[in-house]
N, CA, C and O of each residue as an XYZ file, in Angstrom:
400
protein
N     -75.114     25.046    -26.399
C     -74.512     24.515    -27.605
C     -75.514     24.662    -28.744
O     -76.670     24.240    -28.735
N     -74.991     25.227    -29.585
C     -76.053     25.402    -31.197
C     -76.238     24.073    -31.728
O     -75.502     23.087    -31.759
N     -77.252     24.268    -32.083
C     -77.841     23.094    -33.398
C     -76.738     22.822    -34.193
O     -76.394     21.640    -34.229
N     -76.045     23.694    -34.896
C     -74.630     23.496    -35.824
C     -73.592     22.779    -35.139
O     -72.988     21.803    -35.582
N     -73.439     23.295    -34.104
C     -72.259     21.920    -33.146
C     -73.004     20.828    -32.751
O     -72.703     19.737    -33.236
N     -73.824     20.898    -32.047
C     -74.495     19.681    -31.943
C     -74.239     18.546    -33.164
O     -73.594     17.498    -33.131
N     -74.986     19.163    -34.228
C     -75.155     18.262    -35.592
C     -73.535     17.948    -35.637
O     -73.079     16.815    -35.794
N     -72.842     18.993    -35.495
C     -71.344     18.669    -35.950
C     -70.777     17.759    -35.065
O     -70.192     16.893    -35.715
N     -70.687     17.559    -33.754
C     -70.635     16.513    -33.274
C     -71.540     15.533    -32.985
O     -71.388     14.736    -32.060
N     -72.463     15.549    -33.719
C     -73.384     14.032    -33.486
C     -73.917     13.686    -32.429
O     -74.159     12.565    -31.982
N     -74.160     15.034    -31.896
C     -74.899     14.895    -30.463
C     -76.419     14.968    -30.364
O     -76.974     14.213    -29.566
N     -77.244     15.928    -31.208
C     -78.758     15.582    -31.223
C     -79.779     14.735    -31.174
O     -80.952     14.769    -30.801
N     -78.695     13.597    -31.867
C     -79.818     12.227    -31.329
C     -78.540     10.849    -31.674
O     -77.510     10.565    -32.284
N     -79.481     10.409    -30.836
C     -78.314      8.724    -30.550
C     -78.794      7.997    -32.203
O     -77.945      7.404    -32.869
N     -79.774      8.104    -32.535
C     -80.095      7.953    -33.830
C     -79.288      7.966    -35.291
O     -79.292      7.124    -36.189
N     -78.565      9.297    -35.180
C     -78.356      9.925    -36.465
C     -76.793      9.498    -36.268
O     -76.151      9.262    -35.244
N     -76.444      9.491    -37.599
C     -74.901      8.639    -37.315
C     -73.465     10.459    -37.661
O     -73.817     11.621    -37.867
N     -72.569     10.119    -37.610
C     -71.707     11.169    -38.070
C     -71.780     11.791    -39.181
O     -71.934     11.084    -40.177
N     -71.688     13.389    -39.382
C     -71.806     13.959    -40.315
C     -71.025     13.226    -41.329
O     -69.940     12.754    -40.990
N     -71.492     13.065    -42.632
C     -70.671     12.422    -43.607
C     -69.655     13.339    -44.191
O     -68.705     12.807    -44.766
N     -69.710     14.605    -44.131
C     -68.213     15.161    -44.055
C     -66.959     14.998    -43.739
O     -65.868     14.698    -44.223
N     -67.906     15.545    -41.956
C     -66.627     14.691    -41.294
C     -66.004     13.671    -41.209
O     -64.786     13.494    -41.194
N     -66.569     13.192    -41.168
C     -66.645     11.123    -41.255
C     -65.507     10.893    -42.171
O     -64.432     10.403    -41.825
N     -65.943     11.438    -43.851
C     -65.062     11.511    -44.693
C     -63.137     12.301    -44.325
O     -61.987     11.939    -44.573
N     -63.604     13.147    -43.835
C     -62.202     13.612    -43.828
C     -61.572     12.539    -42.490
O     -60.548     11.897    -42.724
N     -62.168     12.427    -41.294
C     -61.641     11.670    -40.365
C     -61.256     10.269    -41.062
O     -60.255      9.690    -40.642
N     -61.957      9.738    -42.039
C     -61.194      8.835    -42.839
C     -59.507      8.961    -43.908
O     -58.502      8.259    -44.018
N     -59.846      9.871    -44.325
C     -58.941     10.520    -45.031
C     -57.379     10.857    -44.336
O     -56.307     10.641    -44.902
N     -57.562     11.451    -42.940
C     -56.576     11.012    -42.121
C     -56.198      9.732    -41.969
O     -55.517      9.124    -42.794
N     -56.532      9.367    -41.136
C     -56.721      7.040    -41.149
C     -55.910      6.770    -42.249
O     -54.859      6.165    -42.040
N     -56.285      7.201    -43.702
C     -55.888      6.093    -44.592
C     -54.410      6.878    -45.066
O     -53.423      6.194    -45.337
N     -54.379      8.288    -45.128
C     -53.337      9.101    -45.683
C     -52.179      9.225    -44.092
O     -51.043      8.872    -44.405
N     -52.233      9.431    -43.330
C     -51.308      9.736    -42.269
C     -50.412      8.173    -42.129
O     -50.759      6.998    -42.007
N     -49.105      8.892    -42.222
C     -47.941      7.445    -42.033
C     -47.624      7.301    -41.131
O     -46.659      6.541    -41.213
N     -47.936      7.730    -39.478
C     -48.032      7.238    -38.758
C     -48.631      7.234    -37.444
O     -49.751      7.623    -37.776
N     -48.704      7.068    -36.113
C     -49.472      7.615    -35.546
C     -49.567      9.240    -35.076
O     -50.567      9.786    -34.611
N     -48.333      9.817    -35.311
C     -47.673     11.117    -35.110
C     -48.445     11.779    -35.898
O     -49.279     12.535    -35.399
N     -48.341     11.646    -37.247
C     -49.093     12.830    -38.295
C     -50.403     12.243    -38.387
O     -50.981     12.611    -39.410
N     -51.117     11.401    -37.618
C     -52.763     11.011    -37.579
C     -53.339     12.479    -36.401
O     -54.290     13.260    -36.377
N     -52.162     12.227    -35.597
C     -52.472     13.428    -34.050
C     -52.460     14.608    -34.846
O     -53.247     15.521    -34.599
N     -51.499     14.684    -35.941
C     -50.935     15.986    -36.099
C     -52.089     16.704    -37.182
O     -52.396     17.883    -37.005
N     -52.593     16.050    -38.108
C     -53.325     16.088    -38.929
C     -54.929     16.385    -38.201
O     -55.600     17.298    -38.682
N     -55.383     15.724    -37.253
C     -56.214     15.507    -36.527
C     -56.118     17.150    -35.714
O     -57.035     17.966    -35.808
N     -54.851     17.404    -34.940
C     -55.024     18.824    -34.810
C     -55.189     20.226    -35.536
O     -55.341     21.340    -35.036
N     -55.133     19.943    -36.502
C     -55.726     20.935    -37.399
C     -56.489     20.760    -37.684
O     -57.144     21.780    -37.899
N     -56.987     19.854    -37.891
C     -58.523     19.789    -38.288
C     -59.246     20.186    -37.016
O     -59.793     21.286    -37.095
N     -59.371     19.577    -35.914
C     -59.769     20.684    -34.533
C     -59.333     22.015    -34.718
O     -60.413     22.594    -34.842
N     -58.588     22.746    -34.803
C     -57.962     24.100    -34.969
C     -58.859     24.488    -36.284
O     -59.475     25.548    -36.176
N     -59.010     23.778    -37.494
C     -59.954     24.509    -38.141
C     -61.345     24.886    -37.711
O     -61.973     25.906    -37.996
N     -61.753     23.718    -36.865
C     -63.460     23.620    -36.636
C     -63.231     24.665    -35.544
O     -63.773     25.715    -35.890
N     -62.359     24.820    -33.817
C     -62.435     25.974    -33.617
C     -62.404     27.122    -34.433
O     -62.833     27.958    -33.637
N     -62.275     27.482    -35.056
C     -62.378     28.522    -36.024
C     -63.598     29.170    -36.948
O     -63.776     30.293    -37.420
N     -64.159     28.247    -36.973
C     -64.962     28.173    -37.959
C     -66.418     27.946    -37.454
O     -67.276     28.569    -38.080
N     -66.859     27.125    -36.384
C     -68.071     26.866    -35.808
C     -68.570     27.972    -35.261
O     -67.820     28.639    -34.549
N     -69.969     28.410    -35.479
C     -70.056     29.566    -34.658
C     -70.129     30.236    -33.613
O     -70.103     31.450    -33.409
N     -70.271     28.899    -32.617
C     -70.327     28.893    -31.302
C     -68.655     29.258    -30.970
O     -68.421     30.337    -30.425
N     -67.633     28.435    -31.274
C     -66.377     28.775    -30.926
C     -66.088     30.235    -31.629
O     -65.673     31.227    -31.030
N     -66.280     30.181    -32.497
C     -65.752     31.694    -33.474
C     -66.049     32.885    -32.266
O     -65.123     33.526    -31.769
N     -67.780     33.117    -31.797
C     -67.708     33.911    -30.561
C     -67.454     33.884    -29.238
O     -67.990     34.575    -28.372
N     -66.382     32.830    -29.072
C     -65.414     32.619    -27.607
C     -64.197     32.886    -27.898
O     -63.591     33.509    -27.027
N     -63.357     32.494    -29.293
C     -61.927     32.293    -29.590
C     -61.660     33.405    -30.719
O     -62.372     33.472    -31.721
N     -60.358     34.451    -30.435
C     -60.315     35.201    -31.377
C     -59.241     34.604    -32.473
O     -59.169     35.006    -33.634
N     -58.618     33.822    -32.036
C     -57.589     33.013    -32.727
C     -57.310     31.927    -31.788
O     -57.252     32.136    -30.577
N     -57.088     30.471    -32.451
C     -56.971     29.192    -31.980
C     -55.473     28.664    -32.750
O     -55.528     28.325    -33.932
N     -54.392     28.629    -32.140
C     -53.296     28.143    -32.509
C     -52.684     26.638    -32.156
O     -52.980     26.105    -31.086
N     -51.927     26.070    -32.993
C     -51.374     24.776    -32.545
C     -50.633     25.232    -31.261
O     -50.241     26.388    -31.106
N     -50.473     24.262    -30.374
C     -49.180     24.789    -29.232
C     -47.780     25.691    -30.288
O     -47.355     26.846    -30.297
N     -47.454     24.478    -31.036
C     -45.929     25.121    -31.711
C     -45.909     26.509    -32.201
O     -44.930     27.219    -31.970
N     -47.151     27.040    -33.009
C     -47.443     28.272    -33.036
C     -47.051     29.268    -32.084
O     -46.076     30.015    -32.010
N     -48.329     29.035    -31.193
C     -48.510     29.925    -30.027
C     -46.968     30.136    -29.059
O     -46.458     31.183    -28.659
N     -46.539     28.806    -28.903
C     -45.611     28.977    -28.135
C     -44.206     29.892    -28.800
O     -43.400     30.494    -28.090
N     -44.148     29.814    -30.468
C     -43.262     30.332    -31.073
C     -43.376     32.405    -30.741
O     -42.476     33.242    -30.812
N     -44.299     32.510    -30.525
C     -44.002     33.846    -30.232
C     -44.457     34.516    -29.030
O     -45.088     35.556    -28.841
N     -43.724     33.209    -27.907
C     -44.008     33.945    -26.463
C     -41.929     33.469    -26.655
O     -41.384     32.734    -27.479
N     -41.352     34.247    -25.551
C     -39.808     34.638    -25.166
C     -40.205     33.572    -23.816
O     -39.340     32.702    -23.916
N     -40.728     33.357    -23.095
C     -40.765     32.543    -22.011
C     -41.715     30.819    -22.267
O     -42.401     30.328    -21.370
N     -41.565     30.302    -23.357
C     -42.304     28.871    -23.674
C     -41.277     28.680    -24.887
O     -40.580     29.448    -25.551
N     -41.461     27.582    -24.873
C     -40.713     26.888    -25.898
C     -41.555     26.115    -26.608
O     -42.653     25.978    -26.068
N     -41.331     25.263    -28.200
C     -42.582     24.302    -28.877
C     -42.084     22.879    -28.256
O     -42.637     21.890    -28.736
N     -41.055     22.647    -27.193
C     -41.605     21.191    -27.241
C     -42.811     20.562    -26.593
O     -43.299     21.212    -25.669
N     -43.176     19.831    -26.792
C     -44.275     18.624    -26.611
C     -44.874     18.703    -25.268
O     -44.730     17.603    -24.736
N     -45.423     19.446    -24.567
C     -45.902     19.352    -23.380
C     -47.192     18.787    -22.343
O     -47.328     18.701    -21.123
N     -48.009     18.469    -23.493
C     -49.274     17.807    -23.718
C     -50.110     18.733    -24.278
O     -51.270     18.340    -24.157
N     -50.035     19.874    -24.883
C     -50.899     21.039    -24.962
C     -51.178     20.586    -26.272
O     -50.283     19.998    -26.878
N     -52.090     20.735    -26.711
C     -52.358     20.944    -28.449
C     -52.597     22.290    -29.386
O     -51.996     22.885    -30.280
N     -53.918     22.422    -28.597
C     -53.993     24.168    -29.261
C     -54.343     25.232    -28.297
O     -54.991     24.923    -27.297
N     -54.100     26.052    -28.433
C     -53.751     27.278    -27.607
C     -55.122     28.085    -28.265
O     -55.139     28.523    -29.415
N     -56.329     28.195    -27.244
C     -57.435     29.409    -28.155
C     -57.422     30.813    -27.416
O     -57.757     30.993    -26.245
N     -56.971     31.783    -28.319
C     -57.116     33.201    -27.631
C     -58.642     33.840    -27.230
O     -59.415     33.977    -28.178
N     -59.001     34.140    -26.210
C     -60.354     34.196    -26.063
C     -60.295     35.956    -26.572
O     -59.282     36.654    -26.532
N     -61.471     36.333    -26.972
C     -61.613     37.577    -27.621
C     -61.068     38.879    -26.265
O     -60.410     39.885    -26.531
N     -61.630     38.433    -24.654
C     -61.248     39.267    -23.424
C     -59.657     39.071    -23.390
O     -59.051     39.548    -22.430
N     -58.815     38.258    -24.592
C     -57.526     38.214    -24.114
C     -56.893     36.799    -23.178
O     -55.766     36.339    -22.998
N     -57.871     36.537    -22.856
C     -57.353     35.275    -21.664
C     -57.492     33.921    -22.793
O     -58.387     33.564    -23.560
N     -55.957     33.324    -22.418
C     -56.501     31.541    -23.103
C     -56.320     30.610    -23.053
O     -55.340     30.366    -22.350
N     -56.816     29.727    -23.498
C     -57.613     28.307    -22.621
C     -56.167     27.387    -23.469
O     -55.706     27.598    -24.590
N     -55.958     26.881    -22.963
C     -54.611     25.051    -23.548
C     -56.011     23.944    -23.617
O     -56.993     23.688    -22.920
N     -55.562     23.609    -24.584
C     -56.830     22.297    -24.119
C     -55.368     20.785    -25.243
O     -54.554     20.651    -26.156
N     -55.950     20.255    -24.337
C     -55.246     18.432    -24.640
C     -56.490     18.140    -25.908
O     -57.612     17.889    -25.468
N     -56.396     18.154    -26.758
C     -57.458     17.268    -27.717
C     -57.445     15.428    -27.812
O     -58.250     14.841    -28.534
C-alpha cells in the first residue's frame, strides 16, 4: 500500500486524524443526503471516484463502475440491488464485485 493510500485512509499512524478533505466531503454527504439511501448512494461514488483516481487502484482497475452501470451492459445481469456496489474491471480483464 503507498504512502498516498495510506495517508488517504488514515492508516500511517494512530496519531494523525482524517484527511481534512475527506473528512469534509464525508461530511457533506451526512448533512446534504435525504436519506439513508442517497448517503449509500452518494458514498458510492465517492468510492468509485477514489478507485479511480488513487494510484495504487488506478494500476489494478481499468474502469470501476457502480453495479447499475456495469450490470446495464451485460444481456445476462440485471441493476437490481444484489449487494454488489461497484464492479472494478481489472486491466487482465477479470473483475472483482466488492460490497463497500
Amino acid at each position: 500500500m503507498s504512502e498516498t493510500t495510506q495517508t488517504y485512509l488514515g492508516l500511517e499512524s494512530e496519531s494523525r486524524q482524517t484527511d481534512p478533505g475527506f473528512q469534509s466531503v464525508l461530511n457533506y454527504i451526512r448533512e446534504k443526503a435525504q436519506s439513508e439511501y442517497r448517503k449509500g448512494e452518494l458514498f458510492e461514488r465517492l468510492m468509485q471516484t477514489y478507485f479511480t483516481e488513487d494510484p495504487d487502484y488506478k494500476k489494478q482497475f481499468s474502469e470501476v463502475y457502480l453495479y447499475k452501470q456495469w450490470a446495464a451492459t451485460r444481456t445476462d445481469y440485471d441493476a437490481n440491488d444484489i449487494g454488489i456496489d461497484l464492479v472494478a474491471q481489472k486491466h487482465n480483464g477479470g473483475v472483482m464485485p466488492s460490497k463497500i
